[in-house]
ZAMARGU-4260 file (C-alpha; in steps of 0.2 Angstrom, whole numbers, plus 5000, padded with zeros to 4 digits):
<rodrens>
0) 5057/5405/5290 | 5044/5415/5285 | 5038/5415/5266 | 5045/5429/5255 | 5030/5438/5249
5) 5027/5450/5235 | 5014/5464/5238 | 5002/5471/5224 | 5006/5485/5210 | 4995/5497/5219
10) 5007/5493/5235 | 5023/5496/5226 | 5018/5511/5219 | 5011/5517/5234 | 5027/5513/5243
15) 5039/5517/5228 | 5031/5535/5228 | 5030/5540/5245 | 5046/5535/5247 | 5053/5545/5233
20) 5044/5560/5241 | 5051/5556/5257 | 5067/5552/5255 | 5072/5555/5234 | 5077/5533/5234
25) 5068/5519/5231 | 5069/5503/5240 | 5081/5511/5248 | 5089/5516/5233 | 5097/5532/5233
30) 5092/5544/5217 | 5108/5551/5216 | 5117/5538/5215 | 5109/5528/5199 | 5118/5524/5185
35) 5118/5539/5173 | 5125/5534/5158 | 5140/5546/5150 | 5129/5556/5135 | 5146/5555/5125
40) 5148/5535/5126 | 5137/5521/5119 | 5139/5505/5128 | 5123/5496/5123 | 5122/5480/5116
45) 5108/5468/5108 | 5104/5452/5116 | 5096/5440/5104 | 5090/5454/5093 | 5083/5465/5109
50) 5092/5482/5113 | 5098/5484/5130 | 5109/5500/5137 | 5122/5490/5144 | 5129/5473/5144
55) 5126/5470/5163 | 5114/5460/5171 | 5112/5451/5188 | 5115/5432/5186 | 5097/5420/5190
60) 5099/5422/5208 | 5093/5430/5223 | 5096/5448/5216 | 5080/5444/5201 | 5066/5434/5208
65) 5057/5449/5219 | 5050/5465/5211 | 5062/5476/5223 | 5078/5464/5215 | 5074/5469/5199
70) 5071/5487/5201 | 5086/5489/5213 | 5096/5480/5200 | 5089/5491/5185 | 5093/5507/5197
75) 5111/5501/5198 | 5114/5501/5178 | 5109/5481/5175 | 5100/5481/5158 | 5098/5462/5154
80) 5090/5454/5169 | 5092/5432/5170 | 5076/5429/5180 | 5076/5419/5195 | 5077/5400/5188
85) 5059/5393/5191 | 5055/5375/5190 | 5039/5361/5193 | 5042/5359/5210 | 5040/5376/5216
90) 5039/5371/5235 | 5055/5365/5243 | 5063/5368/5257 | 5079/5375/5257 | 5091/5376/5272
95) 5095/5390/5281 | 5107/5399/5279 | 5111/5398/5260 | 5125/5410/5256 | 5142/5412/5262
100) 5152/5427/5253 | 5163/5432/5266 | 5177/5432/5255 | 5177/5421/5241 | 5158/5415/5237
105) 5148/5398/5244 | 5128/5393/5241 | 5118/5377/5245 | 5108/5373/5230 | 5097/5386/5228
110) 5079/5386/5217 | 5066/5395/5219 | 5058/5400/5233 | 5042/5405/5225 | 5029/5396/5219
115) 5026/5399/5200 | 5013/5408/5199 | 5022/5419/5213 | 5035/5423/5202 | 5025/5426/5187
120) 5018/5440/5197 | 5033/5446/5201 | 5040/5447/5185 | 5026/5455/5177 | 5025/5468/5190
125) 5043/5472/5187 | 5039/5474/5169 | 5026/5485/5173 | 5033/5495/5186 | 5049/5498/5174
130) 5037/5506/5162 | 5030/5516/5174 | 5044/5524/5181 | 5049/5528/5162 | 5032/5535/5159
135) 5036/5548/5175 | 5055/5549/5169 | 5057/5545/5186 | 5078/5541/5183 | 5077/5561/5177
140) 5076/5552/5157 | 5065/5554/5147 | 5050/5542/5142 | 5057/5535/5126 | 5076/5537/5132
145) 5087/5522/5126 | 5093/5525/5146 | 5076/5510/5147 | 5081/5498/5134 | 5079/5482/5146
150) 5077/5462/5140 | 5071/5451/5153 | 5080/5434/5151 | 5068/5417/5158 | 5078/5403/5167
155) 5072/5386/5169 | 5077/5371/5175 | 5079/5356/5178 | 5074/5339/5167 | 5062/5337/5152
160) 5049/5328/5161 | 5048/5346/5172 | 5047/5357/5159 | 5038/5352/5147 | 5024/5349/5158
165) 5009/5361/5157 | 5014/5372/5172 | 5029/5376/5167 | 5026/5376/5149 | 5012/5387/5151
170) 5021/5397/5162 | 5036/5402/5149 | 5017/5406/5135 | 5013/5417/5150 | 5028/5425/5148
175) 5029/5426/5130 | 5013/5437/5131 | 5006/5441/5145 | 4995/5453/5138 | 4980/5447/5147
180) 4991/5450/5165 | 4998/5467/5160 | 4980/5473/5154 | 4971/5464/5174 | 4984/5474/5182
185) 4982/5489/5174 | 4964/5488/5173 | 4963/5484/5193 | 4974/5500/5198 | 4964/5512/5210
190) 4958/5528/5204 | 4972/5537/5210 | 4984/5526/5196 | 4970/5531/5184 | 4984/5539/5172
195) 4992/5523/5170 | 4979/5510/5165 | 4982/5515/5148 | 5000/5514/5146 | 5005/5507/5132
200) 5015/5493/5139 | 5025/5478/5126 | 5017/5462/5133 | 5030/5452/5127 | 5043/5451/5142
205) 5053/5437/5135 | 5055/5425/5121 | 5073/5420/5128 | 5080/5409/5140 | 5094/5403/5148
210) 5093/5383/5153 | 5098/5378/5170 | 5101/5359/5171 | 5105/5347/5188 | 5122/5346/5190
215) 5124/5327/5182 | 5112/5331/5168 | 5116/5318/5154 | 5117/5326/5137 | 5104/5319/5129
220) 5094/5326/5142 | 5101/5343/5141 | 5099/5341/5123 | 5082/5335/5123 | 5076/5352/5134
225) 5083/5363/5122 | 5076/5358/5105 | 5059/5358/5115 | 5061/5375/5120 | 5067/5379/5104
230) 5057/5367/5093 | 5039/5368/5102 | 5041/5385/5110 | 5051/5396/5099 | 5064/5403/5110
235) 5082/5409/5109 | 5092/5399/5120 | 5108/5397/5131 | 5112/5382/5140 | 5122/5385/5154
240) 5138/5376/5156 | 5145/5366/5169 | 5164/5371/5176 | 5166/5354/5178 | 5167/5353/5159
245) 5189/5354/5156 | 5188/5340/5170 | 5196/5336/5186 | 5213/5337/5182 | 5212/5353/5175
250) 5201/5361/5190 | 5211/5353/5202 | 5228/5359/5198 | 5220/5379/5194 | 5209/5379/5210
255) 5221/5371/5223 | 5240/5371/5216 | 5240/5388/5205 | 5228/5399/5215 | 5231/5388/5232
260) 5213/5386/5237 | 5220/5369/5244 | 5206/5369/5260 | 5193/5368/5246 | 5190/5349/5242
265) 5184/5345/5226 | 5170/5328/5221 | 5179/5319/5206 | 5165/5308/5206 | 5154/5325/5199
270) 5165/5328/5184 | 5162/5307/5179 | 5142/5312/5181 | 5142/5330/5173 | 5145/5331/5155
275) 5160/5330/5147 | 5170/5343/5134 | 5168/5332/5117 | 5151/5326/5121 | 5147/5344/5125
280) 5155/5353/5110 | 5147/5339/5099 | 5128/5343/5108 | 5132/5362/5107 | 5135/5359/5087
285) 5120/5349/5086 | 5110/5362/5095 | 5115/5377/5085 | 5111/5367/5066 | 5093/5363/5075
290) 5091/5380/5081 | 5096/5388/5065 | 5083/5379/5053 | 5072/5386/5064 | 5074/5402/5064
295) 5084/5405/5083 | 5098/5406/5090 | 5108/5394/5103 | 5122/5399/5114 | 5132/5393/5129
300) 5132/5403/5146 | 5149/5400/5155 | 5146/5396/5169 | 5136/5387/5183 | 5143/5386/5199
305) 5157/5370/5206 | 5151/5357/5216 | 5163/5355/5230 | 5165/5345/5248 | 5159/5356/5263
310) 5173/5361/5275 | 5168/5374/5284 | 5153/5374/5299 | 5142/5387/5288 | 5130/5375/5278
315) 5123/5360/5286 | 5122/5350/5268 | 5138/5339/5261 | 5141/5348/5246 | 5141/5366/5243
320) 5144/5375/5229 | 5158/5389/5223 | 5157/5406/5215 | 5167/5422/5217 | 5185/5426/5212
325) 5193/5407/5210 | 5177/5402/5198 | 5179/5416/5187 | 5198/5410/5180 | 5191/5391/5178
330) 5173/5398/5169 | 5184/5411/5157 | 5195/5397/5151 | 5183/5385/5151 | 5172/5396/5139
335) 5187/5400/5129 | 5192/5382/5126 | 5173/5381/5118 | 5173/5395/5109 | 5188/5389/5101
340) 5178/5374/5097 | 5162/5383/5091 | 5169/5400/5082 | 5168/5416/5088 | 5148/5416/5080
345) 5141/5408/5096 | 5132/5418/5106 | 5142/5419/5124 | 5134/5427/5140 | 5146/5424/5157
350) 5144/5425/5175 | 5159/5421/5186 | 5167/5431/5199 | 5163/5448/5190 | 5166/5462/5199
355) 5170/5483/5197 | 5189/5477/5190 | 5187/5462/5178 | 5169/5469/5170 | 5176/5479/5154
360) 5188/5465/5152 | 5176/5452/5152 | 5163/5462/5141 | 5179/5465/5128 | 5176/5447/5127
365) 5163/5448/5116 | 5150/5441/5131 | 5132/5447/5132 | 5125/5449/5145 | 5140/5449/5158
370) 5133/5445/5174 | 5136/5446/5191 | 5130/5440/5210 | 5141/5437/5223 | 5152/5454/5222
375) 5131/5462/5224 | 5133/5452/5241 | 5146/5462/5247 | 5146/5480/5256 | 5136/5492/5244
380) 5126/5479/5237 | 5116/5484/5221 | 5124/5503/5219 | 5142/5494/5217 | 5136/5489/5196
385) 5139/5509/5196 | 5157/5505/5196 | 5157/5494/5183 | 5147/5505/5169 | 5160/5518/5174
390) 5173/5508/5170 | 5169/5502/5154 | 5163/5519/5146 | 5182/5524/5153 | 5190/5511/5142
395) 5179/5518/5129 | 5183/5534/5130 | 5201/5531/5135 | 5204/5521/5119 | 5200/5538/5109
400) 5181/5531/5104 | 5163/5533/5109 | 5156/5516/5107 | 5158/5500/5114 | 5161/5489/5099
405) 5176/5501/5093 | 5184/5497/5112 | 5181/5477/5106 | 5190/5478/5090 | 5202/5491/5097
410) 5206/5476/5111 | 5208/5463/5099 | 5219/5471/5087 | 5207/5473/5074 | 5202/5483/5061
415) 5185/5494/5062 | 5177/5480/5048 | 5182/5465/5061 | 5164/5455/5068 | 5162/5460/5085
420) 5160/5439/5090 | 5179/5437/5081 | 5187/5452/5091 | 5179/5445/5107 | 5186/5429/5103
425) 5203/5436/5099 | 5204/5446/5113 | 5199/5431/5125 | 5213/5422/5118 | 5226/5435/5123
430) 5217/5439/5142 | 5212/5422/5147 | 5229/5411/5147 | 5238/5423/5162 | 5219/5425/5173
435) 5227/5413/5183 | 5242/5421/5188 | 5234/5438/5194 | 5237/5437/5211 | 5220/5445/5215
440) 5211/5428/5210 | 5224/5417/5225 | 5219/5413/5241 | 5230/5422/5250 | 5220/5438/5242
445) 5205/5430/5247 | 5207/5422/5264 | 5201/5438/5276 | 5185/5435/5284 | 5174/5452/5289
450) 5180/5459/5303 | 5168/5454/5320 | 5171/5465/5336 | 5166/5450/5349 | 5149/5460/5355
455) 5131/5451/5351 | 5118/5459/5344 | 5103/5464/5353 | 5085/5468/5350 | 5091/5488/5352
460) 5109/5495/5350 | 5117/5487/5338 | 5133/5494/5333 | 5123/5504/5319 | 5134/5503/5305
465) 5120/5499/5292 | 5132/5485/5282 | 5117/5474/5284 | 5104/5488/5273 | 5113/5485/5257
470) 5119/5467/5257 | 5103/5459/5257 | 5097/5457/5240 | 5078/5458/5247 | 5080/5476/5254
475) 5071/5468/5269 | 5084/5478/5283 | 5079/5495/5285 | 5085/5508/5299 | 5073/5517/5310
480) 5076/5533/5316 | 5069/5529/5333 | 5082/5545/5341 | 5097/5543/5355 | 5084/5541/5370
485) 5082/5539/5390 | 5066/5533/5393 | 5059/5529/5410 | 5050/5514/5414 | 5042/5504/5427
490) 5028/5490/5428 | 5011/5492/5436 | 5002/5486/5452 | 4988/5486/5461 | 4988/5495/5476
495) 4971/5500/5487 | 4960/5501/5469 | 4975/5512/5461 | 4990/5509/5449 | 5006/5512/5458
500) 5025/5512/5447 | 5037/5497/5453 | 5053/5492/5448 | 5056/5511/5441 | 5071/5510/5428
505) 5078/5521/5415 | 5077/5510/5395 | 5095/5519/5389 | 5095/5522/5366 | 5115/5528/5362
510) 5111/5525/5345 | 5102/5539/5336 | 5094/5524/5323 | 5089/5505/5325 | 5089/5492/5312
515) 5073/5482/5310 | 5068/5469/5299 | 5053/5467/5285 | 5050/5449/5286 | 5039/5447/5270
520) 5054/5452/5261 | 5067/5442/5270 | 5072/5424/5266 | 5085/5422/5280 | 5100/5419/5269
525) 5110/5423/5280 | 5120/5436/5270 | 5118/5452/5282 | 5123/5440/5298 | 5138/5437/5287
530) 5145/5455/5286 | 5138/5459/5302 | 5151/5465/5315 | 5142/5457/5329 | 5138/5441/5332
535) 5120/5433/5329 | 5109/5439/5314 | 5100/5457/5311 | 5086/5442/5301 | 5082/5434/5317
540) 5088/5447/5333 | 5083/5463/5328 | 5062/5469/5326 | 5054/5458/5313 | 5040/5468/5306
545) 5026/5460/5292 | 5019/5469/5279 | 4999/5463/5285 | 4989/5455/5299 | 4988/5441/5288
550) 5006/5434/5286 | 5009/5441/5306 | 4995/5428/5311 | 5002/5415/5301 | 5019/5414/5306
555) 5015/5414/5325 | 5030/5405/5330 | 5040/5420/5326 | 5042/5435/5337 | 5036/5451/5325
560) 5025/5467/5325 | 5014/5474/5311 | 5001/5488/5308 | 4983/5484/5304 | 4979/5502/5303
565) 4994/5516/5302 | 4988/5520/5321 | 4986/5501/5326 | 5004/5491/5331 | 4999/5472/5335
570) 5016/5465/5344 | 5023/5448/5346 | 5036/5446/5360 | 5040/5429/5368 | 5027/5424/5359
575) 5013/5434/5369 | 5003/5446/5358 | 5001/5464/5362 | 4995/5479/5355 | 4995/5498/5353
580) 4985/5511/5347 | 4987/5529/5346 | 4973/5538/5351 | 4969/5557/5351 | 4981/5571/5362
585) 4997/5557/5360 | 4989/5547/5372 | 4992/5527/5368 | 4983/5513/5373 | 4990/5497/5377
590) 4983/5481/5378 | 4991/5465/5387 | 4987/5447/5394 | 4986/5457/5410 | 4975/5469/5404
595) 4972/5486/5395 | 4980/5504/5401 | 4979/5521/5395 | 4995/5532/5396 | 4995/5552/5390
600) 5010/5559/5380 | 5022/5557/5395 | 5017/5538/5398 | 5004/5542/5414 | 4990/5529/5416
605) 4974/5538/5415 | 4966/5523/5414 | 4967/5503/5416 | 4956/5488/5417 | 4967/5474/5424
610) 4964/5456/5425 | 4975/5454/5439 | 4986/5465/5451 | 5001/5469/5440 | 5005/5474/5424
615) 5022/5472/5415 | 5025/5486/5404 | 5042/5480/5397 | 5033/5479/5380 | 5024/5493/5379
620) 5043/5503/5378 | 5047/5492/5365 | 5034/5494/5355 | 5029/5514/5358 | 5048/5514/5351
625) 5047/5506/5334 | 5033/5513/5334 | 5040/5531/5335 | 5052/5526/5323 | 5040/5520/5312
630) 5033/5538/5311 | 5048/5549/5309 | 5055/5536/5297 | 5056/5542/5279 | 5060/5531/5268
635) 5052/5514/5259 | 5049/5504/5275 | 5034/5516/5284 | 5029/5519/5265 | 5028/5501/5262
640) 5018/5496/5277 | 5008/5509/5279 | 5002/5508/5259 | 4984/5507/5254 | 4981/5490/5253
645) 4968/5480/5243 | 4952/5477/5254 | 4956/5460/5262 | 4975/5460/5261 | 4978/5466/5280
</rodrens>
């Protein structure tokens, strides 16, 4: 695949502002349709002493390791945002496809797919970027608005040895002040983005972090990595919990007898290797005295996802791992049997299953952040968190109140003196036991793949439907708006000195847009072949296009176009390289193995220079296409590849 790459500061703006002027959306991101909270109804929370406007966040994933996650994220009402989990060994390969949520929710082990520096930029030019848009009130709040509160949340993983190495430890200092980066960036902006280099920006993006550990990790381990991070770096930590934790049995009988999920074959020889309940609740009391002498906090994040044996054709691994709606009753009652270990004083954060219907119940429970991934992987993608925030500040306001801890109390029976962790805890107590006889968490709620119509994609005229745009978490499908067209076309030869059309033919668009592709943004998860109506995969069929020269050239097994200059297309098809320029009066110029030709407006040679007697001109209507639609398009794509790019970056 190709290599997800992140473009500079100066690129996002140029991108995130054209497109706003184009189009009023960023990243593809309608304006209108950003979370906008109700003026009458409070629903912020603190997260280890940090304020943040809401309690929603997306979980460490592939919806927070790009700048365009974040911001799409943040667009869509998420305030507490669990970075993507970064570890030593920041080069692997990870097979493709790697997620499955066509009903339920499947992954293969997924880390992370940049190296670390990589993802320190992309952090800090989230952060950044953030700023900036409150700084123009961009959201339509203003500069200084609560609406901005945001915590960025690090995750690490996955042993000791890893992460107390100096990368990694450095890394997590970086983060903790990176006011060195924030001032380069700012400092390096063009004179256009003058205006900002002296924005006052907080350089410390995080001092929490939530602990990812290998499924199997011993406790002392575990242990071990925590009262590092807290001990030798000062952080605030969660450690996030295994579902294997109440133990086969338990899982067993809940997944495959009571919600009948009985194709989905558990590993008992994973709950014997993951740690167990009393050993757990023994570390977690441990942790919490260590951390308090210290000054910090340490909580329990419920949970990872469930190891379990692959039966379906998907994943070529062994094992794959569940999420979605049968997780989130095993994770709810395996935090509630902790917290009823632990007290109600523990901090909690969550991230099973969570979608639209279970949010407000699951904040009630006293969690911070509540968080959510595979329901962002469905149809609507980041704008479906709106839904959520909706709900909850209805339960507020239904309930007769106007802030969010009177609905927690209110819940749990409580009086308005009652600790917001107790009446979280209390309320659990009462939702959690019948989770698993809602029949919206069965299978047979849950069994229905995405409808497929039996057709197979091609390079143009897809069904159109855009269902691919907003389920990647990337943003890396856009549509262009190349117009219903009938295009004439012929190849070229040779005939007494002069070109003469053969093999005339008509090329016939029915569809008034095409989807294309942004390859530097796309990681082939395989998530928009998934809801894709047709068979075969808009990340591998449809027009692949790279944001510079540079990664074009590089990835030269793969079939792709890009745009050294706004007027320049280069063209890979077959692996055979062409190229188009626009030139004065419409007239184009393309340039093939055979040769070179100049058409006018209407596609008539004026000129040619053939190396042989015949020229095949299939590219060139290809490409003169996407390239059209390239021009009319309005929205972040043309923005983001056409940008003003640092010298040396094309």
């Amino acid at each position: 695949m190709a290599e997800l790459f992140g473009p500079s500061l100066a690129t996002h703006l140029d991108t995130i502002f054209a497109e706003i002027a184009r189009s009023q959306s960023i990243y593809g991101y309608p304006l209108n349709k950003v979370y906008r909270p109700d003026p009458d109804c409070d629903i912020s929370v603190s997260f280890h002493g940090k304020p943040a406007a809401t309690p929603l966040g997306p979980a460490s994933g592939p919806h927070t390791q790009m700048v365009q996650n974040i911001l799409l994220a943040f667009l869509g009402g998420s305030r507490i945002m669990e970075l993507k989990t970064v570890q030593i060994l920041d080069e692997l390969d990870i097979p493709r496809p790697c997620i499955d949520a066509r009903n339920i929710g499947f992954n293969v082990e997924w880390s992370q797919e940049l190296t670390l520096d990589d993802s320190y930029n992309e952090y800090i030019n989230a952060w950044i970027l953030l700023k900036i848009l409150e700084h123009e009130g961009i959201p339509g709040f203003p500069a200084g608005d609560p609406f901005y509160h945001t915590v960025f949340d690090m995750s690490v993983g996955y042993d000791l040895k890893g992460i107390s190495s100096p990368r990694v430890t450095g890394w997590i200092q970086r983060m903790k002040d990176a006011g060195p980066a924030i001032g380069e960036r700012l400092a390096a902006l063009p004179p256009r983005y003058a205006r900002f280099r002296d924005l006052d920006i907080d350089p410390h993006v995080s001092n929490t972090l939530t602990l990812s550990t290998f499924h199997g990790c011993p406790r002392d381990e575990i242990q071990g990595i925590v009262e590092y991070l807290v001990g030798e770096l000062d952080l605030d930590v969660l450690v996030k919990m295994n579902p294997t934790l109440l133990g086969h049995q338990y899982v067993r009988k809940t997944l495959n007898e009571q919600m009948g999920y009985r194709h989905i074959k558990l590993d008992p020889h994973a709950f014997e290797a993951d740690l167990q309940f009393t050993e757990g609740i023994a570390m977690l009391h441990r942790l919490r005295k260590f951390a308090a002498e210290r000054g910090r906090r340490v909580g329990a994040k419920f949970t990872n996802t469930l190891v379990v044996k692959n039966h379906d054709n998907m994943f070529g691994e062994e094992e794959m791992y569940l999420s979605g709606q049968p997780l989130h009753v095993i994770s709810m009652n395996t935090m509630l049997a902790v917290r009823r270990e632990l007290g109600p004083e523990m901090p909690v954060s969550f991230s099973a299953g969570i979608d639209a219907k279970n949010f407000t119940d699951a904040v009630c429970c006293g969690m911070v952040p509540v968080t959510t991934c595979t329901d962002l992987l469905r149809k609507g993608g980041y704008t479906r968190q709106v839904r959520y925030l909706k709900n909850l500040e209805q339960a507020v306001k239904s309930a007769g109140f106007s802030k969010l801890d009177d609905l927690l109390r209110h819940r749990a029976g409580f009086r308005e003196s009652a600790d917001r962790g107790a009446a979280g805890l209390a309320f659990a107590q009462k939702l959690v036991p019948d989770l698993v006889d809602q029949p919206r968490y069965h299978h047979a709620a849950n069994d229905k793949l995405p409808k497929k119509v039996g057709t197979r994609l091609d390079f143009f005229d897809c069904l159109t439907c855009n269902i691919c745009l907003p389920v990647c978490p990337n943003a890396a499908n856009i549509s262009l708006p190349v117009g219903k067209q009938t295009v004439a076309t012929c190849n070229y030869e040779l005939q007494g000195g002069g070109l003469i059309a053969v093999e005339q033919d008509t090329l016939q668009l029915e569809k008034p847009a095409q989807i294309a592709n942004l390859a530097d943004f796309c990681n082939e998860c395989g998530n928009c072949e998934v809801f894709c109506p047709e068979d075969g995969g808009p990340q591998i069929l449809k027009p692949r296009f790279f944001s510079s020269r540079e990664t074009w050239r590089r990835f030269n097994t793969y079939d792709g176009f890009c745009f050294p200059e706004p007027n320049d297309m280069l063209g890979r098809l077959d692996g055979v390289v062409y190229r188009l320029v626009q030139e004065d009066a419409g007239m184009r110029r393309f340039m093939a193995p055979g040769g070179e030709i100049l058409l006018s407006q209407d596609d008539k040679p004026l000129e040619h220079h053939l190396d042989g007697d015949r020229l095949d001109m299939g590219p060139y209507y290809r490409m003169k296409l996407l390239f059209e639609g390239f021009q009319k398009e309005n929205g972040y794509a043309a923005a983001h590849l056409n940008a003003v790019r640092p010298a040396g970056e094309n």
